[in-house]
C-alpha positions as CSV (number, residue, x, y, z in Angstrom):
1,X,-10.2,-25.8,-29.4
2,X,-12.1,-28.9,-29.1
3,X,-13.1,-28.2,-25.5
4,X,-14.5,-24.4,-26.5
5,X,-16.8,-26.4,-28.6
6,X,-18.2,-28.8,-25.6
7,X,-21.2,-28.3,-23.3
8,X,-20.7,-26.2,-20.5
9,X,-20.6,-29.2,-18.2
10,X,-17.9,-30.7,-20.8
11,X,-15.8,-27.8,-20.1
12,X,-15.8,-27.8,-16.4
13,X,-14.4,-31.3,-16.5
14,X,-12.2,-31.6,-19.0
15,X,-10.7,-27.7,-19.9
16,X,-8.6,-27.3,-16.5
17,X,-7.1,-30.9,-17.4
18,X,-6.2,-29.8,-21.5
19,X,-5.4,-26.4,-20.1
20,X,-2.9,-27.4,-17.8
21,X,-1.5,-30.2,-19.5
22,X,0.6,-27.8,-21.2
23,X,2.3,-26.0,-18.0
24,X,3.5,-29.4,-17.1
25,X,5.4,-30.4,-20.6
26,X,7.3,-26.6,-20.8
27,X,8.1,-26.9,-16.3
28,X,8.8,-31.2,-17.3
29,X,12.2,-29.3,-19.3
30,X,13.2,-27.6,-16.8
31,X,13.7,-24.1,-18.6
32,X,15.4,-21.2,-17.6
33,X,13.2,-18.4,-16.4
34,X,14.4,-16.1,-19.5
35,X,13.9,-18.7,-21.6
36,X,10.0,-18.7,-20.4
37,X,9.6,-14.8,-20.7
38,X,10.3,-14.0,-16.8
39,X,13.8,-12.6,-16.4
40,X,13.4,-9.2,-14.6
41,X,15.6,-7.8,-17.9
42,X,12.9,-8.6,-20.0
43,X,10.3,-6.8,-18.1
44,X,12.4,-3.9,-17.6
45,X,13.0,-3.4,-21.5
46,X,9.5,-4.0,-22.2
47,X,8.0,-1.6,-20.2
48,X,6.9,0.9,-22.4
49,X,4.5,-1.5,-23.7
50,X,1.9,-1.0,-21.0
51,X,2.0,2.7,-21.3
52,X,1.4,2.2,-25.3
53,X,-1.1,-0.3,-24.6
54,X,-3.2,2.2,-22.2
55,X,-2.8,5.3,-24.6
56,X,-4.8,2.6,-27.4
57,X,-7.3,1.7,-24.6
58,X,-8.0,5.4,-23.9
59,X,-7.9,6.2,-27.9
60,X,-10.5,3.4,-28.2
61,X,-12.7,4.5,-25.4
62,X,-12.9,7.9,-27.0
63,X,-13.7,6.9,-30.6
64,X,-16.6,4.1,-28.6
65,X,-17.9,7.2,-26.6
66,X,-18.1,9.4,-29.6
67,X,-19.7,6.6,-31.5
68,X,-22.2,6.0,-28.7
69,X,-20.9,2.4,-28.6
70,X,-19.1,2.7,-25.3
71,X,-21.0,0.7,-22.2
72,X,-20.2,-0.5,-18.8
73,X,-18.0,-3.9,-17.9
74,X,-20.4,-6.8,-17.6
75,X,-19.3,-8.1,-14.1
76,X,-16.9,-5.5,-13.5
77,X,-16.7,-6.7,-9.9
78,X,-12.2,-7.6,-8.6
79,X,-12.6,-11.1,-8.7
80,X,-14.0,-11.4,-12.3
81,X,-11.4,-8.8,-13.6
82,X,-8.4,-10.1,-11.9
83,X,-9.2,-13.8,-12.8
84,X,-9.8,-12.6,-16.9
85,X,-6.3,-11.1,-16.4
86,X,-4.7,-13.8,-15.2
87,X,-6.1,-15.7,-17.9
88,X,-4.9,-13.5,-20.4
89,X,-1.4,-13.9,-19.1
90,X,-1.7,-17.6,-19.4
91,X,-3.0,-17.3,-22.9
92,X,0.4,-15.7,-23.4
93,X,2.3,-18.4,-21.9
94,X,0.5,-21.0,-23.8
95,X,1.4,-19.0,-27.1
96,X,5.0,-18.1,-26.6
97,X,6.1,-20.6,-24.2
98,X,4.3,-24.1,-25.5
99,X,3.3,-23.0,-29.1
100,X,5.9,-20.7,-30.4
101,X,8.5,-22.8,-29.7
102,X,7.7,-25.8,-31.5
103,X,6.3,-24.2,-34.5
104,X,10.1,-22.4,-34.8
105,X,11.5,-25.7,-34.5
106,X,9.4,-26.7,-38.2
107,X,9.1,-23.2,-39.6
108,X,11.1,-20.0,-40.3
109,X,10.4,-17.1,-37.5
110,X,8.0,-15.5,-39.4
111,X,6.2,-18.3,-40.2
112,X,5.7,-19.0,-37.2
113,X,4.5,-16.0,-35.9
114,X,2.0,-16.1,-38.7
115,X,0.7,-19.6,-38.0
116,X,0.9,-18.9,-34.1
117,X,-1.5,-15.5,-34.9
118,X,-4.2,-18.1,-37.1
119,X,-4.1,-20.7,-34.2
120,X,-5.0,-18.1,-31.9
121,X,-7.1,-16.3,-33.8
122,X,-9.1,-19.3,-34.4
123,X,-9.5,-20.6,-31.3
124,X,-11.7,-16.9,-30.7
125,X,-14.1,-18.5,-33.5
126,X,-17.2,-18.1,-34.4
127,X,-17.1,-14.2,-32.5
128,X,-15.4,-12.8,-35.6
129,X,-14.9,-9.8,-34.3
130,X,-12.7,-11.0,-31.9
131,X,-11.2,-13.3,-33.9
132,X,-9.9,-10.6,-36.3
133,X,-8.6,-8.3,-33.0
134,X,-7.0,-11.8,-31.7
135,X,-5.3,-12.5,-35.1
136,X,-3.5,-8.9,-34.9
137,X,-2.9,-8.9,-31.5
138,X,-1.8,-12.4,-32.0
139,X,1.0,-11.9,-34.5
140,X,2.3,-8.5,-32.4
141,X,2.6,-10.5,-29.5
142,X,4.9,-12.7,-31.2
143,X,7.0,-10.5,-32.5
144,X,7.4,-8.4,-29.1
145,X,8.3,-11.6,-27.5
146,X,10.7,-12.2,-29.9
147,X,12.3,-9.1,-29.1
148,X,11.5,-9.2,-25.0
149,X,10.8,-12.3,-23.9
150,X,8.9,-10.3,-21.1
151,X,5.4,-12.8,-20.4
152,X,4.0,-10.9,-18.1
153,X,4.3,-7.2,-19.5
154,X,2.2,-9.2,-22.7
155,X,-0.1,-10.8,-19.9
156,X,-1.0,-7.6,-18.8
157,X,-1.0,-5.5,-21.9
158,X,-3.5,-8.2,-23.6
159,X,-5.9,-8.3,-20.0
160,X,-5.6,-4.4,-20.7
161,X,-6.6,-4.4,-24.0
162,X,-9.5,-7.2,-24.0
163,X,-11.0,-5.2,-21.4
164,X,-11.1,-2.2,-23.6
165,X,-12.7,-4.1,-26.5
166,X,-15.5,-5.5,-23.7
167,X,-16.5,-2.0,-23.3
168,X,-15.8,-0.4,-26.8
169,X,-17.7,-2.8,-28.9
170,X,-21.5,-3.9,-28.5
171,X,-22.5,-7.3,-26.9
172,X,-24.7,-7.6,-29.8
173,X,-21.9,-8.4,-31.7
174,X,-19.5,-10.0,-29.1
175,X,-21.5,-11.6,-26.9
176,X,-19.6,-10.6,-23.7
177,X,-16.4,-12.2,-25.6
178,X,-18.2,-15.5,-25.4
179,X,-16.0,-18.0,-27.9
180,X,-17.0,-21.7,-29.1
181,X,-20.2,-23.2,-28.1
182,X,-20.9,-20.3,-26.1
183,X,-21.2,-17.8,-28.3
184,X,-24.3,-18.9,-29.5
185,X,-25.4,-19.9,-26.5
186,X,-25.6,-16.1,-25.5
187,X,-28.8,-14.6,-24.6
188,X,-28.6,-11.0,-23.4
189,X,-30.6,-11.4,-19.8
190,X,-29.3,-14.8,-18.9
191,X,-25.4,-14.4,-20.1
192,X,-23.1,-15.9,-17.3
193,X,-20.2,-14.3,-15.8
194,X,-16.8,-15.2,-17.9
195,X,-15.3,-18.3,-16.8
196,X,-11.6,-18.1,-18.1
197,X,-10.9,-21.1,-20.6
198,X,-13.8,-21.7,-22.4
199,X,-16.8,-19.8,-23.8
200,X,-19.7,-20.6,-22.0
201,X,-19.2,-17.3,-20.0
202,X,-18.6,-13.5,-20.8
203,X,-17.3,-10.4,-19.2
């Protein structure tokens, strides 16, 4: 959270490092691939989460359009919505498969699931709308991988949803989904195309 809060040039340097320094202590213990959310019997009984995922997407889009909210995807070009949904699947293996873990190890299940949802939420601050949406999605994304251990299926469902929010709720008050430094850093004709980890960009 320390590196959303950087200059941009900061970030560049120093988020891939603290980013990835977290793949390499869960792949250093040499876990089983159900134990990291990626056992095909996960995915198959989780499933029905994507559907459920795009029926709130398409719900949403009809309450923005009605609302006169709804607008295009800033950068809505393959390369920019393929890399925020891989990022989105690698938020969810930094919250299940490094975080989760070690806060069950000090608290109950439920506490943990509550404190993982406020770490995440917070690390979406100061764009408090999407620090409320991240705190919900936070928690039910938890508790589904408690019950699925499916990573990717949450990956995907999250990328799915974000997007939705990009287009659902003004820019006025999101700032293309800028966090950290960046959020207030946003200026409406000079915003910068989202740049994965760290909030200097938008989508």
């Amino acid at each position: 959270m320390v590196i959303l809060w950087l200059p941009t040039r900061d970030q560049v340097i120093f988020g891939p490092i603290v980013m990835l320094a977290p793949l390499g202590l869960v792949l250093a213990q040499k876990p089983a691939l159900g134990e990291l959310g990626l056992h095909w019997r996960g995915l198959i009984s989780s499933l029905w989460i994507l559907p459920a995922a795009a029926a709130l997407a398409i719900a949403g889009i009809s309450l923005a359009s009605a609302a006169g909210t709804l607008h295009d995807l800033y950068k809505a070009d393959l390369a920019h919505v393929g890399g925020y949904v891989l990022w989105t699947i690698y938020q969810q293996f930094l919250l299940q498969d490094y975080f989760m873990p070690r806060l069950t190890r000090l608290f109950s299940s439920d506490a943990a699931i509550a404190l993982a949802a406020v770490l995440f939420a917070a690390a979406h601050l100061p764009n408090v709308v999407l620090t409320v949406a991240t705190l919900a999605w936070g928690a039910v994304s938890c508790a589904l991988f408690r019950r699925y251990r499916s990573l990717l299926v949450l990956g995907l469902a999250q990328g799915l949803l974000g997007l939705c929010f990009a287009v659902c709720v003004p820019d006025v008050l999101v700032h293309h989904m800028r966090v950290g430094l960046g959020y207030w850093h946003y200026h409406p004709q000079a915003a910068g195309h989202y740049s994965g980890y760290h909030g200097a960009g938008g989508k």
